[in-house]
SEMARMAR-581067 format. One line per 3 residues: number of its first residue (from 1); for each residue z, x, y of C-alpha. Coordinates in steps of 0.25 Angstrom, whole numbers, always signed. Each point is the difference from the previous one (the first is absolute). Example, Ala and Ser with C-alpha at 12.3 -4.5 7.8 and 13.67 -1.06 7.14 Angstrom:
BEGIN
1> +31,+49,-18 | -2,+6,+14
This chain:
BEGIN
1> +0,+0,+0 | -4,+7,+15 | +10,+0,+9
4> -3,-3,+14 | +12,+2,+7 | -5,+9,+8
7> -5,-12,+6 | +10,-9,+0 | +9,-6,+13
10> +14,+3,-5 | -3,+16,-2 | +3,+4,+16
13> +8,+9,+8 | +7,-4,+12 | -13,+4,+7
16> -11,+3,-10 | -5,-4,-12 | +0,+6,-13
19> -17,-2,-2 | +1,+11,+13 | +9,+6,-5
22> -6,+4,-12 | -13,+4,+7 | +9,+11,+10
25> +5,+3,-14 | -11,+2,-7 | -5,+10,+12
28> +11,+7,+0 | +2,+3,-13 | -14,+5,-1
31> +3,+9,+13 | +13,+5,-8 | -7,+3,-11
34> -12,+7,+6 | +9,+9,+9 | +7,+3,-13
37> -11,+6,-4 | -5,+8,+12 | +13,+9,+1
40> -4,+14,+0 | -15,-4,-6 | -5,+12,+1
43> +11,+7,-8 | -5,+7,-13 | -2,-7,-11
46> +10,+8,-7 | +11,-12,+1 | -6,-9,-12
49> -6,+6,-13 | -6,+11,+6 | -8,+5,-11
52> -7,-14,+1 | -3,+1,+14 | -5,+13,+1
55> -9,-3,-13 | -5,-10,+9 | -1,+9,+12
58> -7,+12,-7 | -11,-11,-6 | -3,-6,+13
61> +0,+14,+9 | -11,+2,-12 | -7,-11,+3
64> -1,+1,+15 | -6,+16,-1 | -9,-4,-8
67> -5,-12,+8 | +2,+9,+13 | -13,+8,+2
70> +6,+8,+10 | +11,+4,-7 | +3,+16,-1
73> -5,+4,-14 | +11,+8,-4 | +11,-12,+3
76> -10,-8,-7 | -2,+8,-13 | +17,-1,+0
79> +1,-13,+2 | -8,-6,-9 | +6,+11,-12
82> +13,-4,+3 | -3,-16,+0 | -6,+2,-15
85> +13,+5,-4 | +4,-14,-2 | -3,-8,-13
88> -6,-13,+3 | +12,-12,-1 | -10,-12,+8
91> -10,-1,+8 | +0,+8,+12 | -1,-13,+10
94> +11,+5,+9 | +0,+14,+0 | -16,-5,+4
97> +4,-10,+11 | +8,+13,+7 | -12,+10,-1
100> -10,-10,+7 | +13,-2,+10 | -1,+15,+0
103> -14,+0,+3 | +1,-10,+11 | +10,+8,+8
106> -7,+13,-2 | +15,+6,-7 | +8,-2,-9
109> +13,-6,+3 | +8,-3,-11 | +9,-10,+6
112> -12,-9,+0 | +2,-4,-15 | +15,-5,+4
115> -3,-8,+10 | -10,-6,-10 | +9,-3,-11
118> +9,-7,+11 | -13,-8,+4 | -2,-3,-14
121> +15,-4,-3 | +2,-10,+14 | -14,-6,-5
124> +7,-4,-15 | +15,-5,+7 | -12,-9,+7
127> -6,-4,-13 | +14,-5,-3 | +5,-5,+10
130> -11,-8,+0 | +2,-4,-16 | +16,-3,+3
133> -3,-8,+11 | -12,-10,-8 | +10,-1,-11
136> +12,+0,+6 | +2,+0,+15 | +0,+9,+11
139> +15,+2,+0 | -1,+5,-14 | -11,+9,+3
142> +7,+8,+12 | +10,+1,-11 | -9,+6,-11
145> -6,+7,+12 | +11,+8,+6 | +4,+5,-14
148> -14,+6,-2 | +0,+6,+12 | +15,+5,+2
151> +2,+5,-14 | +4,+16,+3 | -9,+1,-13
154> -12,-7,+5 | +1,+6,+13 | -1,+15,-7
157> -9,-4,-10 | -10,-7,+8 | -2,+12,+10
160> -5,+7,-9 | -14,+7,-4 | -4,-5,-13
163> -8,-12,-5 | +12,-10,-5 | +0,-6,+13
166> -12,-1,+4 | -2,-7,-15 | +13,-10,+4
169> -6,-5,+9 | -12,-6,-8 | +9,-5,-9
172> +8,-8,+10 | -15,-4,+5 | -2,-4,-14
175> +12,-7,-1 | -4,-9,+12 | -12,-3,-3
178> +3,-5,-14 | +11,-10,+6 | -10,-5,+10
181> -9,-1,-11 | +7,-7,-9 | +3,-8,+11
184> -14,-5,+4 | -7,+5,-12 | -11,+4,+11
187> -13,+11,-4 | +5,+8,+13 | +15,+3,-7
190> -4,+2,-13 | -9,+11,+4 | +8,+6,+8
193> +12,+0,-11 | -10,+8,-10 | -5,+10,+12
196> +14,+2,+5 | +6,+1,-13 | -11,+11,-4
199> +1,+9,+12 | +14,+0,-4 | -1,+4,-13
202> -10,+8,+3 | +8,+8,+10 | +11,+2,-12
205> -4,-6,-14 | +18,-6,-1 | -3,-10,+10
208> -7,-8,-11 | +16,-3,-6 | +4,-9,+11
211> -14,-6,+3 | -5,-2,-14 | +13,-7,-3
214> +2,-9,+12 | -15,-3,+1 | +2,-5,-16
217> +12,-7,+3 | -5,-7,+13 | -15,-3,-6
220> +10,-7,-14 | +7,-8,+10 | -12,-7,+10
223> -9,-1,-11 | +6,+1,-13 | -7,+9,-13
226> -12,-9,-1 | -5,-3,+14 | +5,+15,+3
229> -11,+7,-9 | -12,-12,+3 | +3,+3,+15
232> -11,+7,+6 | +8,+5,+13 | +10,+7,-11
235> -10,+7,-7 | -5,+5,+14 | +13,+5,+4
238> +2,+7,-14 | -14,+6,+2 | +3,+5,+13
241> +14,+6,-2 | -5,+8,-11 | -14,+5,+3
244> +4,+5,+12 | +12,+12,-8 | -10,-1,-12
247> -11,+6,+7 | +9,+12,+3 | +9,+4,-9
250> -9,-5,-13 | -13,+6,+6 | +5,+11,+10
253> +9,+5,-6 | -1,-2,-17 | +11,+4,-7
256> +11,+2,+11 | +6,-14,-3 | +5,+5,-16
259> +4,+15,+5 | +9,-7,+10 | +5,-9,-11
262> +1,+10,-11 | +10,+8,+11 | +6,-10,+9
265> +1,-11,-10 | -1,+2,-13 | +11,+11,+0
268> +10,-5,+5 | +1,-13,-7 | +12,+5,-8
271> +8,-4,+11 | -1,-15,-2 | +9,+2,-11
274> +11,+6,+9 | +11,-9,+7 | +3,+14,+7
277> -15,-3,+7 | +4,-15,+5 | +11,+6,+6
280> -5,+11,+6 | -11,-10,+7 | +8,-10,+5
283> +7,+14,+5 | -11,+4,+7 | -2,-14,+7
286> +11,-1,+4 | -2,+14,+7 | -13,-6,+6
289> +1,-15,+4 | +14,-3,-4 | +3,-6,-13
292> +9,-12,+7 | -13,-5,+4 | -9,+2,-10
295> +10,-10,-7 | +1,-9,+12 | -15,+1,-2
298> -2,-5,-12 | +8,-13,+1 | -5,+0,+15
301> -13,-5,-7 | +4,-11,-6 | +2,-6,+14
304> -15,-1,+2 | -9,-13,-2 | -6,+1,-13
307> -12,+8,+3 | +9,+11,+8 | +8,+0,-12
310> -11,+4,-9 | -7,+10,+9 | +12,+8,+1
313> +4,+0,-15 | -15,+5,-1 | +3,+11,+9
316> +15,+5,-5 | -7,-1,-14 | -11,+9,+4
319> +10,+9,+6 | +7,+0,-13 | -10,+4,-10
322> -6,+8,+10 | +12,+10,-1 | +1,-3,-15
325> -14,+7,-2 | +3,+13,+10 | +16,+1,-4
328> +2,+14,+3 | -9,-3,+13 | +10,-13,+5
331> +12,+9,+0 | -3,+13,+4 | -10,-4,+13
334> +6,-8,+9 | -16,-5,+8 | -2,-6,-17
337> +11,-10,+4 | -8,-3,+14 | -7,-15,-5
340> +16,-4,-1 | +3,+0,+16 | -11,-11,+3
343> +4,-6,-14 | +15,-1,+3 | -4,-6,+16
346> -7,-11,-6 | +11,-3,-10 | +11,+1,+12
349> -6,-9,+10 | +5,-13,-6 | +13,+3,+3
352> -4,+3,+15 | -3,-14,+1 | +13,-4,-8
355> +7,+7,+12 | -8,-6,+11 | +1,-14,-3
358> +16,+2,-3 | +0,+6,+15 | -6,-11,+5
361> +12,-9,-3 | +9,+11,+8 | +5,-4,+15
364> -6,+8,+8 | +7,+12,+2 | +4,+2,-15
367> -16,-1,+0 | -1,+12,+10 | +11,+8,-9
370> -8,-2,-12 | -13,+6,+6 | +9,+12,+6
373> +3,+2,-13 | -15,+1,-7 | -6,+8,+12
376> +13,+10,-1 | -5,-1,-16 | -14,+4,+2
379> +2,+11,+12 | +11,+8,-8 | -8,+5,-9
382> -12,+1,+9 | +10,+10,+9 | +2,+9,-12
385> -14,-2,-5 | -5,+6,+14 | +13,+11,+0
388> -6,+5,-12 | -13,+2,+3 | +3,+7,+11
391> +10,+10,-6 | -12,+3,-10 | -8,+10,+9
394> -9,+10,-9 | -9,+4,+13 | +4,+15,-4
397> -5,-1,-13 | -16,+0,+0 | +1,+14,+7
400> +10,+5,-9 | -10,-4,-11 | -11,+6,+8
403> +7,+13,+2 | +3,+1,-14 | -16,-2,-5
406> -5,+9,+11 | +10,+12,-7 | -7,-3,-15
409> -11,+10,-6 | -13,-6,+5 | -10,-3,-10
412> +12,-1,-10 | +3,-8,-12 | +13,-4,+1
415> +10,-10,-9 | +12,-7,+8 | +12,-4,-1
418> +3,-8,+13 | +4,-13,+9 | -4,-11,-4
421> -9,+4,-12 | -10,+10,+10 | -4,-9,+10
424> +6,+6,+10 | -5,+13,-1 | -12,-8,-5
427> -2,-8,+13 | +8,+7,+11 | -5,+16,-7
430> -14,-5,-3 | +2,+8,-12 | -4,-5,-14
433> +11,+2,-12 | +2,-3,-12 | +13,-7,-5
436> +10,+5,-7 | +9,-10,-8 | +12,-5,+8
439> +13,-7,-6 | -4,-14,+1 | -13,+3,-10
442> +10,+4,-9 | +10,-11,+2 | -13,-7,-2
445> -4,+5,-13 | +15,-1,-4 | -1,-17,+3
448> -12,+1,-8 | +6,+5,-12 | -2,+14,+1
451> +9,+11,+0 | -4,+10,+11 | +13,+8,+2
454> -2,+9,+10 | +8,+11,-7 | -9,-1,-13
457> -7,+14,+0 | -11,-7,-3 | -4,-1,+15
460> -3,+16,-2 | -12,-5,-7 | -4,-12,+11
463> +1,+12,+9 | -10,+8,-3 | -11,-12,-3
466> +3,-6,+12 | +0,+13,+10 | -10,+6,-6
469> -11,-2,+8 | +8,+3,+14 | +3,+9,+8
472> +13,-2,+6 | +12,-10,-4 | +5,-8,+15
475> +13,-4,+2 | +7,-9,+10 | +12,-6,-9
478> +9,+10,-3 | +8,-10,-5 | -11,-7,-9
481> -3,+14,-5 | +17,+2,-5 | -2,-13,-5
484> -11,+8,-12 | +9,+11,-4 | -13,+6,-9
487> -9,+0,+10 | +10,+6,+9 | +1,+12,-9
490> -13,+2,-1 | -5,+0,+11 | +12,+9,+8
493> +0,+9,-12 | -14,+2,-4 | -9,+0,+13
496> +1,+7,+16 | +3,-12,+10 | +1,+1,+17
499> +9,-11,+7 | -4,-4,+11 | +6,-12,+11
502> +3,-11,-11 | -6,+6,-12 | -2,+9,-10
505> -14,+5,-5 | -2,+6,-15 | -10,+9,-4
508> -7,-4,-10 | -12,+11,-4 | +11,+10,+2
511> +10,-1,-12 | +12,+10,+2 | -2,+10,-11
514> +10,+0,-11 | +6,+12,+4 | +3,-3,+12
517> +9,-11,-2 | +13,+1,+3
């Protein structure tokens, strides 16, 4: 049942109605949440999953020198090596979308790709508000609204170069446009549920959990099993939302889809046996979102007419076998839990309008009390969320990097152990290396079944494959390096090394000889 009580005589202030008031609201909350965003923009992206970031960054630099036919050749020839040091994990759209910018401004500018995920992420709390607000009312929307755009989660994440936001926003598009077409059962709405939903699984193949889900469970509903599969417009929408990824990871790219799956998905499945990995998942919600309001979330839903109802059990159960085929991924990388945040909003703003129509009951100044109380709630944790970002200053760190890859061999082939798996010697160095193993690979390995200890003198061997072709062993982490005792010995004991500012450099074609060991 839709609420209009938005609309309604009795839901007044003293000297202004709530229907305006929702409306100030509604621009406010969208200014808070867009200055959120904007504190210290042009901040390295060292804040947030860095190594995803920079991959990002490296690819599109890449990109942009080739395009660029002005560009110095000797930068050029760099920037493209050091861009196809990453494996392909999507499509490029993004890091492309960055390039072009890149192009147009005649530089590049990292911040650019910031300032387009916050884009991406306002256009999505859009989408649903605008999904809430059909379903529900606009008071439950500013509700599900101020969550997505306050969370201290989704305020990090969604600043934040890589292409999980850009693909959340097609989903929430998506997700709009199926309602409305459920709705009106129109041509228009039903295209533009398949190519919405295609762009997004397209920009990241997991968005098809919570729209393949919800657009079953919503088509079921309307039309039932029999008129569903006769219906032209249904067909049309399941053709568009899967031509559009098909065309790119079936024919682009064949056979990336099952070495993904044999590493990512495959591997890891033992986990579903372990009530240790339930726990550590709620765990790590709770860490991220806060696990009081994933629950209030959950029975939040059944406040919902029934069509609102069924959409967000086909988003939380999207979500859920999502994380149950990528388990080591859902609880070890915090942007795999990003779909919740819009998720949780939707599942939350029932309550919103629970509260509202209880305050329109209040005399008026327990009325004014009560609003006190939900701004202080919402700028709070908006005051933090903008302390923090501005304690996180790493404008020192691209020149340290810098420095630190003008000081290596030229024309050298080194392996690295450094921040943030090379890529900021990578981006900020413009220097290509190859990776060493870090602790969390072997964590990794050990959540797969596998027993790498990193005391097994076994590693002696894996060094010597692995290193045999280079030059020079990098080293940043001094700490990551004591954390491999075998390594450590080998390489303090058996090769020449030079320390420079922040790191240490073995020589690798230059073995000490046995005798002169101590």
């Amino acid at each position: 049942m839709k609420s209009t009580n938005a609309a309604q005589p009795g839901y007044t202030l003293p000297w202004i109605r709530i229907a305006s008031l929702a409306n100030f609201a509604l621009l406010g909350i969208l200014l808070l949440g867009l200055a959120l965003r904007l504190v210290n923009w042009t901040n390295p992206p060292l804040d947030f999953h860095t190594w995803r970031q920079l991959r990002s960054a490296s690819i599109a630099r890449g990109m942009y020198y080739q395009m660029d036919g002005n560009a110095d050749p000797v930068l050029k020839e760099k920037a493209v090596e050091t861009s196809r040091l990453f494996g392909l994990l999507e499509p490029n759209l993004f890091e492309r979308i960055v390039a072009v910018t890149y192009l147009a401004i005649g530089k590049e500018f990292l911040p650019i790709a910031r300032l387009y995920s916050i884009f991406f992420w306002m256009v999505g709390g859009l989408a649903l508000y605008d999904l809430i607000r059909r379903i529900s009312s606009r008071l439950a929307a500013l509700t599900g609204l101020a969550f997505y755009l306050v969370l201290p989660f989704g305020v990090t994440a969604s600043r934040s170069f890589q292409p999980d936001p850009f693909m959340l926003m097609w989903v929430l598009l998506a997700i709009n446009a199926l309602y409305r077409w459920t709705e009106s059962q129109s041509w228009k709405w039903a295209a533009l549920t398949g190519v919405f939903g295609g762009i997004a699984i397209l920009i990241k193949v997991f968005a098809v959990f919570p729209l393949g889900i919800t657009c079953i469970l919503m088509a079921l509903t309307t039309w039932g099993l029999a008129r569903a599969i006769k219906s032209p417009q249904v067909w049309l929408a399941v053709a568009l939302m899967g031509l559009i990824p098909s065309i790119y990871y079936f024919i682009s790219i064949p056979g990336a889809a099952g070495e993904y799956i044999g590493g990512w998905v495959t591997g890891f499945q033992n986990l579903l046996s372990s009530i240790r990995f339930y726990f550590q998942w709620m765990g790590y919600l709770d860490s991220l979102v806060g696990l009081i309001f994933v629950f209030l979330g959950g029975i939040g839903l059944f406040a919902y007419p029934p069509k609102g109802r069924i959409l967000a059990v086909g988003l939380w159960t999207g979500y859920i076998l999502y994380g149950l085929t990528v388990p080591s991924l859902i609880i070890t990388h915090s942007y795999y839990n990003l779909p919740l945040v819009p998720i949780v909003a939707f599942s939350l703003a029932p309550y919103g309008e629970l509260i509202y129509s209880r305050l329109s009951q209040l005399p008026g100044l327990w009325r004014l009390a009560a609003i006190a109380a939900i701004v202080a709630a919402i700028l709070y944790p908006s005051w933090l969320i903008r302390n923090n970002q501005v304690s996180q200053d790493y404008a020192l760190e691209p020149r340290i990097w810098q420095r630190i890859g003008e000081s290596l061999p030229k024309n050298a082939k080194i392996i690295a152990l450094t921040h943030d798996y090379n890529t900021r010697i990578i981006y900020y160095g413009w220097t290509p290396v190859g990776s060493w193993v870090q602790t969390a690979d072997i964590q990794m390995n050990i959540m797969a079944g596998g027993n790498n200890d990193p005391n097994d003198p076994a590693w002696k061997e894996i060094f010597d494959q692995r290193t045999r072709d280079f030059d020079y062993f990098l080293v940043t982490l001094m700490g990551e390096l004591g954390n491999q005792p075998v390594i450590k010995n080998i390489l303090y004991e058996n090769y020449p090394y030079t320390e420079g500012d922040g790191y240490i450099l073995f020589d690798l074609k230059h073995p000490r000889s046995i005798s002169s060991q101590p």
